[in-house]
C-alpha positions in Angstrom: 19.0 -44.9 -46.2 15.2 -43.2 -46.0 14.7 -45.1 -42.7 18.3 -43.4 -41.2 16.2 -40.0 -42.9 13.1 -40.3 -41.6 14.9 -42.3 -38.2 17.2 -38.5 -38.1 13.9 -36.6 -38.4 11.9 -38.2 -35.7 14.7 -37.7 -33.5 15.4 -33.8 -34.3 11.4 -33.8 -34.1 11.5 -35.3 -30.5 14.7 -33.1 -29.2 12.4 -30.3 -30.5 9.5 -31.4 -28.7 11.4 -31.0 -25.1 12.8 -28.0 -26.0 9.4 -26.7 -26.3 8.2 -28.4 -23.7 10.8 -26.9 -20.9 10.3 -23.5 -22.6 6.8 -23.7 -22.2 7.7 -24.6 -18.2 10.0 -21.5 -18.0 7.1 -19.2 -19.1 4.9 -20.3 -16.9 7.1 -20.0 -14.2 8.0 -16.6 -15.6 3.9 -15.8 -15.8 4.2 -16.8 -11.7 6.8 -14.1 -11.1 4.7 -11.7 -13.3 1.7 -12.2 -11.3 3.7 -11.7 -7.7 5.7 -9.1 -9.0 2.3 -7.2 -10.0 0.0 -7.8 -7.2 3.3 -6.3 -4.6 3.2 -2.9 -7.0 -0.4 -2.5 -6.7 0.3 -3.2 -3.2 2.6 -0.1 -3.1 0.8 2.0 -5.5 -2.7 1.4 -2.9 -0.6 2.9 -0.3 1.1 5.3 -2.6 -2.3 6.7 -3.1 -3.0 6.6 0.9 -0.4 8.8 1.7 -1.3 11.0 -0.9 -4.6 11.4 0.3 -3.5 11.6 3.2 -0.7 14.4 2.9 -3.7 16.2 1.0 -6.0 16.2 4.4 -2.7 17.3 6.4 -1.4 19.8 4.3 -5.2 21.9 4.5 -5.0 21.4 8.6 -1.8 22.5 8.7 -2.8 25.9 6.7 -6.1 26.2 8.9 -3.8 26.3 12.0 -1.4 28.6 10.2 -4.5 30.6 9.7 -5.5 30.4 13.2 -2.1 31.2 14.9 -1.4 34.1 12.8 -5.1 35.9 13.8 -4.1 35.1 17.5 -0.5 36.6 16.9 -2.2 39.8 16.0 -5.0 40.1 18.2 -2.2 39.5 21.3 1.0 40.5 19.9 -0.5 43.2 16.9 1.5 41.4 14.4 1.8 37.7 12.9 4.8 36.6 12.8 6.4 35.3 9.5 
């Protein structure tokens, strides 16, 4: 009867031990997909910050030659044009 106990035990004990075992699997696979799934959004965020650099350089050259056009509008036409 204490063998059958101790026999039940072990075997719970051993079930248990897989379990953990293919959990501990999952996670690591999980920890995989993590680390993809991270280095693609700092992929994105990089050129996230690209384009807002660059929008930033674009955006100034754009107003110089708004600048520019509206002195020559008045110098050849007398006004700028809205």
């Amino acid at each position: 009867m204490v063998n059958s106990a101790i026999n039940d035990i072990l075997l719970k004990f051993q079930l248990m031990q897989a379990e953990i075992r293919e959990m501990q699997s999952d996670i690591s696979k999980l920890k995989i997909t993590m680390d993809r799934f991270y280095n693609l959004i700092d992929g994105i965020m990089g050129d996230f910050k690209k384009f807002g650099e660059e929008q930033e350089i674009l955006s100034y050259r754009v107003s110089d030659h708004t600048d520019k056009l509206e002195r020559l509008e008045e110098k050849v036409f007398g006004v700028a044009s809205a």
